[in-house]
N, C-alpha and C positions, 0 to 999 in steps of 0.2 A: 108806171115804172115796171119794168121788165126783171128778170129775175132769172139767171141761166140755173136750168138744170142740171144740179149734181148730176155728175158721170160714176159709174161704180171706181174709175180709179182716184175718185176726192170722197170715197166713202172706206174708212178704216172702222172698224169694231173689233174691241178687245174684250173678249168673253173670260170671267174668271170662275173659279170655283165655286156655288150658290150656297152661299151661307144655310144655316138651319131654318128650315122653315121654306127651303126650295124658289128665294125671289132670285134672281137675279139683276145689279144693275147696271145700265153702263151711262155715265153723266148723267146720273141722274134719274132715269129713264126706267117707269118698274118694266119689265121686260117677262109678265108670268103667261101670257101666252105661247113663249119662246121655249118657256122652261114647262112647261106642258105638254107640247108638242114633243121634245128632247125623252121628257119621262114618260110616254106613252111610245115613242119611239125603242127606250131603253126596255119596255116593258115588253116588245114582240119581240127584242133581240134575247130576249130573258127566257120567252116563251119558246123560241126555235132552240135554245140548246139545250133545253129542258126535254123536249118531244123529240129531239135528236134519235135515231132509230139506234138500237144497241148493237154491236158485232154479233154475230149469228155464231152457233155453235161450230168449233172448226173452223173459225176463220181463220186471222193473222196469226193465231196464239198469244196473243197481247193479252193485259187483264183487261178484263171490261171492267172498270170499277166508275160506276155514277153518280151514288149517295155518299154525301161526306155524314160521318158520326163524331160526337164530340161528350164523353163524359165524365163525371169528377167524383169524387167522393173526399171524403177528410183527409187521405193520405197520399193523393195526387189527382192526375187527369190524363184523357187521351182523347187522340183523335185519330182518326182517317178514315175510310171508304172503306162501302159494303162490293165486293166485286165478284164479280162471272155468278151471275141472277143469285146471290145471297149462299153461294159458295162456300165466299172467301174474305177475310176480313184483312185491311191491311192499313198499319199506321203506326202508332208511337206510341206510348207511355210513359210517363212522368213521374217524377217522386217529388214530390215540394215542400215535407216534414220530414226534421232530423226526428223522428218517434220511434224508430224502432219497427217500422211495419213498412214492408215493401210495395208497391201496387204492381196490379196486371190485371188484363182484360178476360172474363171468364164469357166463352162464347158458348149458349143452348143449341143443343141441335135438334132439326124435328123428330128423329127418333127415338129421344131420351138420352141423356146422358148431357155432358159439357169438352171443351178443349178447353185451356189454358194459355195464352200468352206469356212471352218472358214474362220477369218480374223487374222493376226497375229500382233502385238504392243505392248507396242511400240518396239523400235529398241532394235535388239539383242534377244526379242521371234520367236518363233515361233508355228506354229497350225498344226494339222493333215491336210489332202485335203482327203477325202471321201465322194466323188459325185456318187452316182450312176443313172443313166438314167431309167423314167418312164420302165413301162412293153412295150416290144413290139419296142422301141426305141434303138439307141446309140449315145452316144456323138463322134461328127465329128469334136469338134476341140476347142482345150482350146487357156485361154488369163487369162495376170496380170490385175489388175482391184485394186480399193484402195476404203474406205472408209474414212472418215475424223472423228478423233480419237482424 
């Protein structure tokens, strides 16, 4: 008995989201080679934006901002990017307790001392964080800090 062979226009596959755990199925069909291939695929796509070369000093005047930051303490949170080589810091702040204490981001710098962030309040605001470090400086390492509001 003979048997025609499938043409790719009587072959449809509908690929859906892979559940937890990374199987993929389609009829049935475990499909974890497919989804192997995909996530070692998504892993070089991962790794070129990663190694992406960064604007060169005086370039566009754009920020170069590359590393996203995300921190929290009891009286809110923030986040966003370290930018132009640890510079510059730029992103948000949060308040998420009606307590009486405001947050913002307290940024070190290598030469000693700190800047300050807005402050955001009460609960449910929130402020810019746009710190940037004296000439000649950069900031080596942020913190939640609170005012009394």
């Amino acid at each position: 008995m003979e048997q025609a062979i499938p043409q790719m226009s009587d072959i449809t596959l509908t690929f859906r989201q892979a559940p937890i755990g990374g199987v993929w199925n389609h009829g049935g069909v475990v499909m974890k080679h497919i989804s192997r291939v995909l996530a070692a695929g998504a892993l070089v796509a991962a790794a070129l934006a990663v190694t992406a070369p960064s604007a060169s000093a005086g370039g566009s005047g754009a920020l170069d901002c590359t590393v996203n930051f995300s921190i929290s303490s009891g009286e809110g949170y923030a986040n966003g990017k370290w930018c132009d080589y640890n510079t510059r810091i730029s992103g948000n702040v949060h308040d998420t307790k009606s307590d009486g204490r405001c947050p913002f981001v307290r940024a070190y710098m290598s030469g000693g001392g700190w800047r300050d962030s807005d402050w955001a309040g009460p609960k449910g605001d929130s402020s810019p964080v746009n710190v940037s470090a004296p000439s000649g400086q950069s900031i080596t390492s942020i913190s939640m800090s609170y005012i009394r509001c």
